[in-house]
N, C-alpha and C positions, 0 to 999 in steps of 0.2 A: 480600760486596761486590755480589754479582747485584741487580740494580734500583737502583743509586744511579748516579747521573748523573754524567759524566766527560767527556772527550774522545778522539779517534780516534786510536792508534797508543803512544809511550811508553815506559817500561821501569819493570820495578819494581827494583832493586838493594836490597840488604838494608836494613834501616830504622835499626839499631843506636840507635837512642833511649832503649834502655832502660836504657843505663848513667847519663842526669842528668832523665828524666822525672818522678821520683820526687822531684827534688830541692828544695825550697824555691829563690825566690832569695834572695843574703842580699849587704850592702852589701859592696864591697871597698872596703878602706881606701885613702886618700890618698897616692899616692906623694910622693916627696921632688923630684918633677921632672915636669913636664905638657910633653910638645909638642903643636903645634898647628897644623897645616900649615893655610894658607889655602885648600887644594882638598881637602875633604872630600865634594864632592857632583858630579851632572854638573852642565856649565855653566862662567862662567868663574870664576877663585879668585876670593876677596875680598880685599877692599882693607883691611889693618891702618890700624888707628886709635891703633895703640900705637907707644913707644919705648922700648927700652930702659932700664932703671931707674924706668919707673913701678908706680906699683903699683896692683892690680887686687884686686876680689871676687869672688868666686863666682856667676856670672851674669852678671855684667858684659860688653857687649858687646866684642871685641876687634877687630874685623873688619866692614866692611862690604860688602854684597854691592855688586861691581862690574857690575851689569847686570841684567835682567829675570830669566833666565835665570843665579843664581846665589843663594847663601844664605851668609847672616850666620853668624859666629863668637864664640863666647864663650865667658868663660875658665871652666873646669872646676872650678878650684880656685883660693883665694885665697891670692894669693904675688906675686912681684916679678919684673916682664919680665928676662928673663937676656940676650935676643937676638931678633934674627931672623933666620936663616939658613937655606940651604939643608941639608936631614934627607932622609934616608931615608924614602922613602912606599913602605906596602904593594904599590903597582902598581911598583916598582921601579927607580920615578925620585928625584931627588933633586928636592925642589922646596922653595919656601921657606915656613918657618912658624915658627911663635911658641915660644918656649923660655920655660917659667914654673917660676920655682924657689918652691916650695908653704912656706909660712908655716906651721911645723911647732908653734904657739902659737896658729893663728888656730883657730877651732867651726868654721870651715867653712860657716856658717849664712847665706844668699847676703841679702843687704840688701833690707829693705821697699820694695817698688816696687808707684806703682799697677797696678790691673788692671781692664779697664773688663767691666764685665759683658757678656758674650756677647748675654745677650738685647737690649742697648740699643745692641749695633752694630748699623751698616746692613749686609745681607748682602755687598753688596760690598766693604766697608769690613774685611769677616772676611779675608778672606785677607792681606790688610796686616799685622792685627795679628800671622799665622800668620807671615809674613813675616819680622820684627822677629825674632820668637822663633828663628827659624836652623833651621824642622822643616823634615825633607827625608825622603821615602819610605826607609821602615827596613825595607822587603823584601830588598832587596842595592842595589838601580840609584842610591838616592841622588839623586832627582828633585827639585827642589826644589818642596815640596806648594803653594805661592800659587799656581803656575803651573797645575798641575792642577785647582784650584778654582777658574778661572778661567778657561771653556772656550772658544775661539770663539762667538758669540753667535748663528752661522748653526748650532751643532753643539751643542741643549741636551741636558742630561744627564738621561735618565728615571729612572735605577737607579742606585744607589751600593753597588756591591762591596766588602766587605770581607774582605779574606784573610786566613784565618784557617788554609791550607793546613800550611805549613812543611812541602814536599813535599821538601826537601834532608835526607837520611840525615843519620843524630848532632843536629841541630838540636835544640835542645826551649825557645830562648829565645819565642819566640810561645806556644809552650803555656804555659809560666809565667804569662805574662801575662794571660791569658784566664782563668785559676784564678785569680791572685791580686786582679788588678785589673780585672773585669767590667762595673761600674759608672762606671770610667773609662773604659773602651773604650766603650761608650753614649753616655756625654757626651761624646767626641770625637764618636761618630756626629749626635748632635741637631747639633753646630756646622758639620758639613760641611753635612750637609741643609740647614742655613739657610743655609749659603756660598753652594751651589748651590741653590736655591730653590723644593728637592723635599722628597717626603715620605718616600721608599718606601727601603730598603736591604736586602739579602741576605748573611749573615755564610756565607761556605763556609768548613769546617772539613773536613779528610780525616778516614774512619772509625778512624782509628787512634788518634784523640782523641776520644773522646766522653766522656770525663768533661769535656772541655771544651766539647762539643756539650750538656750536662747543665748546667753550672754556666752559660750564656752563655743559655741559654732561661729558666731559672731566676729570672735577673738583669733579665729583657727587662723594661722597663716599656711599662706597658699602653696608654700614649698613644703609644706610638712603632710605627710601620709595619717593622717589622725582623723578618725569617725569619732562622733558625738554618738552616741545610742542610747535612746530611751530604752528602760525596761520596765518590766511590770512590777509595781509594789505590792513585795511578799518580804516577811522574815525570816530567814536571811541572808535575801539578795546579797547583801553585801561582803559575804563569810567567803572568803579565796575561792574556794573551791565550788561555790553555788554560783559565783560572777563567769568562772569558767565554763561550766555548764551551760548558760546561759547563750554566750557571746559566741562558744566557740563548740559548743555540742561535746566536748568531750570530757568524759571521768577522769578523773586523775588517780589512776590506783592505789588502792590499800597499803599502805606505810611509806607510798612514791610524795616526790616534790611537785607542783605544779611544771618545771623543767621535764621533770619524765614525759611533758606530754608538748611541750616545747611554748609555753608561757611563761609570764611571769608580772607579778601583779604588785602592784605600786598606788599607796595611798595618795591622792590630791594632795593632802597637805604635804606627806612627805616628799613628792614633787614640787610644790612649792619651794619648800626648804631647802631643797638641795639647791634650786637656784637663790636662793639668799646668799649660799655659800661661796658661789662662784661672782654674784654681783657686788655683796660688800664684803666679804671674808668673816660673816657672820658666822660663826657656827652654831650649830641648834640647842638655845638658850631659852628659846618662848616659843609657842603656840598659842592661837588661838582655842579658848576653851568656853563651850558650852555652861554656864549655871541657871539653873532653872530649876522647875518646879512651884506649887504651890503650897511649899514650903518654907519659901523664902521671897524679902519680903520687892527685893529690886531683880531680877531675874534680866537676864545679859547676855552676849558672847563679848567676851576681855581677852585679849590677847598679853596674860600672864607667863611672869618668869619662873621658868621653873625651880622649885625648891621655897615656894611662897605656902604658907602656911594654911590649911583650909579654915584655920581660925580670922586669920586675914582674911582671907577671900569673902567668909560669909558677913564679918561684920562691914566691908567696902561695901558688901551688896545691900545693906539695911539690916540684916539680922535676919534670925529667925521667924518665923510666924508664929503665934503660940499652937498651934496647932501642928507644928513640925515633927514628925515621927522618926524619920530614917534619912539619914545620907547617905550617897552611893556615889560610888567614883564608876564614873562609866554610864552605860545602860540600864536600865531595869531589866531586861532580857540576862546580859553579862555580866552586871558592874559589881563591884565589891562594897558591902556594905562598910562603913566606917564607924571604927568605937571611940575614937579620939580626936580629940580638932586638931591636935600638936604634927599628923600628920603632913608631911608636902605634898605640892604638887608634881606628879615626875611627867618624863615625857610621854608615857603611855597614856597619863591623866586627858581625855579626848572632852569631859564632861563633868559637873559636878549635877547630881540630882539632889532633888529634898524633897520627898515625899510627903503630905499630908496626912493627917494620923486615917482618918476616912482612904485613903488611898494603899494604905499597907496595913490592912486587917490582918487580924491572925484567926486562922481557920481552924478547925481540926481536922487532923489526918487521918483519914478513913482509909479501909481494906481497900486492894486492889481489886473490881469488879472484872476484871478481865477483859474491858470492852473494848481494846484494841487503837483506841483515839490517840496515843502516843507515837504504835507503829503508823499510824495515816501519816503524823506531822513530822516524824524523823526525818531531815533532807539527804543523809546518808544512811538510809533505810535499815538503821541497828534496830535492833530490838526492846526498846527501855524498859518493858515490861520484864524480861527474863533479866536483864543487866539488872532493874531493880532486886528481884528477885534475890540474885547471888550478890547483891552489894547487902543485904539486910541480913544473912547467913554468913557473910565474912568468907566467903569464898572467890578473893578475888583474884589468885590463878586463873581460875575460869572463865571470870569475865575477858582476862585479857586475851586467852589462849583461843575462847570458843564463840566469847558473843563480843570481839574485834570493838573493846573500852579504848583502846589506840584510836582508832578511826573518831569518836565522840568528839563533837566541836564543843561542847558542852553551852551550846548555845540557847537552852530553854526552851526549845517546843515543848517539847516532851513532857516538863513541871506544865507549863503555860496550858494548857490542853487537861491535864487529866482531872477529873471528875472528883477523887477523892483526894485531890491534896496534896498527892503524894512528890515529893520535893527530889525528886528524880536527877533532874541536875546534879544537886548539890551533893546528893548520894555520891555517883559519879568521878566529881572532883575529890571527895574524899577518901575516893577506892585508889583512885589515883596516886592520890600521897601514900597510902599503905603499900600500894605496891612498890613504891621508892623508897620505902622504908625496908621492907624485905629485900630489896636488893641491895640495899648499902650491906658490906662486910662488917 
């Protein structure tokens, strides 16, 4: 790893990739029931276009975005509205979405719809069409991508990043993608550049994948401005603003956009995606997703539709292990533990883990010894120790005002790392919501 470019502080925790690296991805089938909650992205939910007993295709838009700042919905699979109601969302709330009972006679095969050639839009007129299509950053955050391809006009964009990291343990859905689909991740890159109205981009890959660093250099066409760059595996490389660091040496200020600094960063997959959009009028309906773990009992990357059930998913995979402790949507570093199978999968779903009961002990949480091992591992150099401090005291004014809880990726060094336990993250995330509790009127 000596001489490849990174950023200052991190952790590295074991990689475990190698139980679905190797794996092809390969389609999972159609379940017998699709939900489809209207908040799949940040920003606010969408606005259903649907009722009850009508009936929908595969592609088909169901949802419109209710505001700037929000992405469109469509139906997964072709079947017959059951409802709209309030489900069970991975973040733990009930919220309302679309219930589609899947047409167990229909190909599945989503209906001929125009597609306007990329090169005869006007560049501004590209994120629109990105828009319509419901693509939203397939890193984890679920950003909705018009918005990014569309930067303040006082804040142009020189470099376009493309991460190619997947610095989250067990993960290997982005590596798939890069081996299997090269050429589409290219053509998603040519359409950003001409969104934003540059030439140059930077694919960072961590060294742990260089057969993906191999087959994406391989792929590079010659008219196009695009470096391949290994980096050093550290977590986490892959967090926006540690990629930035890396590639391009520069901070992106305290409550600034990556634009303040004139980048702008774009997941492989969701590069991929957007040229689905522009080659069959697909709009983003499926992803490939990581399951794994030894947990469960067929471990995979499946390239499932969104709104499949994780009850489906894990019995398609063999079941459970009897020794299965925890699911988590995501990483082990980020991911969201799961209490329910009746959950979907939404488009931020990058990963399903299953952790073995040996693998997610429970420890006791012991006193903070002061030893500092948290401030080593912060990549935005807060302080976890004082932010724990005022998050246990409920004084979180302060966190935000004095020890900069804004700035926290909540990305897990800082739990990962300390000595006595102490669940620092999670603290964290929970200050967070209190704070948006106290400012709601």
């Amino acid at each position: 790893m000596k001489g490849l470019l990174s950023f200052k502080h991190g952790v590295h925790p074991p990689e475990n990739k190698d139980i679905t690296a190797g794996i092809a991805s390969r389609r999972f089938p159609f379940p017998d029931e699709i939900i489809l909650p209207l908040s799949q992205h940040i920003g606010t939910p969408a606005k259903a276009l649907v009722q009850p007993g009508d009936r929908v295709e595969r592609g088909d838009a169901i949802a419109e975005a209710a505001g700037y700042i929000s992405s469109a919905v469509h139906a997964t699979a072709s079947g017959t509205v059951k409802s709209i109601e309030l489900w069970p969302h991975p973040n733990g709330d009930m919220v309302p979405s679309i219930r589609i009972d899947v047409d167990p006679n229909s190909t599945q095969m989503q209906r001929p719809r125009i597609i306007p050639r990329w090169q005869d839009v006007k560049d501004e007129d590209l994120s629109k069409e990105i828009a319509k299509a419901g693509i939203v950053g397939l890193g984890g955050a679920a950003f909705p991508s018009h918005v990014k391809l569309t930067p303040p006009k006082d804040q142009p964009i020189e470099l376009l990043l493309i991460n190619g990291c997947e610095c989250e343990p067990y993960l290997t859905s982005d590596h798939r993608t890069m081996l299997e689909y090269p050429e589409r991740v290219y053509l998603g890159i040519r359409i950003a550049l001409k969104a934003l109205g540059i030439s140059r981009a930077v694919i960072g890959i961590e060294a742990n994948k260089m057969d993906a660093v191999e087959v994406m250099r391989k792929a590079a066409p010659d008219d196009l401005d695009v470096t391949v760059l290994p980096l050093q595996v550290k977590y986490p490389q892959g967090a926006e603003k540690m990629l930035i660091k890396a590639v391009m040496g520069r901070e992106v200020p305290s409550g600034a956009l990556p634009s303040a600094i004139g980048a702008m960063v774009q997941n492989v997959a969701t590069a991929a995606n957007v040229a689905t959009v522009f080659e069959t009028g697909q709009p983003l309906i499926e992803r490939i997703i990581t399951v794994t773990g030894r947990g469960i009992r067929k471990p995979g990357n499946w390239l499932i539709p969104f709104g499949t059930k994780l009850r489906d998913v894990v019995k398609h995979c063999g079941g459970l292990t009897e020794d299965a402790a925890e699911i988590i949507f995501g990483g082990p570093m980020m991911g969201l533990g799961q209490a329910n199978l009746d959950v979907p999968i939404l488009k931020a779903t990058g990963g399903i883990l299953i952790l073995s009961r040996d693998e997610c002990k429970r420890q006791d949480i012991l006193p903070c010894i002061r030893c500092g091992k948290c401030l080593d591992a912060c990549p935005v150099f807060l302080n976890p120790q004082l932010l724990g401090i005022l998050a246990k005291a409920e004084r979180y004014e302060e966190m935000a005002s004095e020890a900069h809880l804004s700035d926290c990726m909540l990305c897990g060094c800082c739990s990962y790392v300390c000595p006595s336990n102490i669940p620092l993250s999670q603290l964290f995330a929970a200050s967070r919501a209190q704070l948006r509790k106290l400012a709601t009127p």
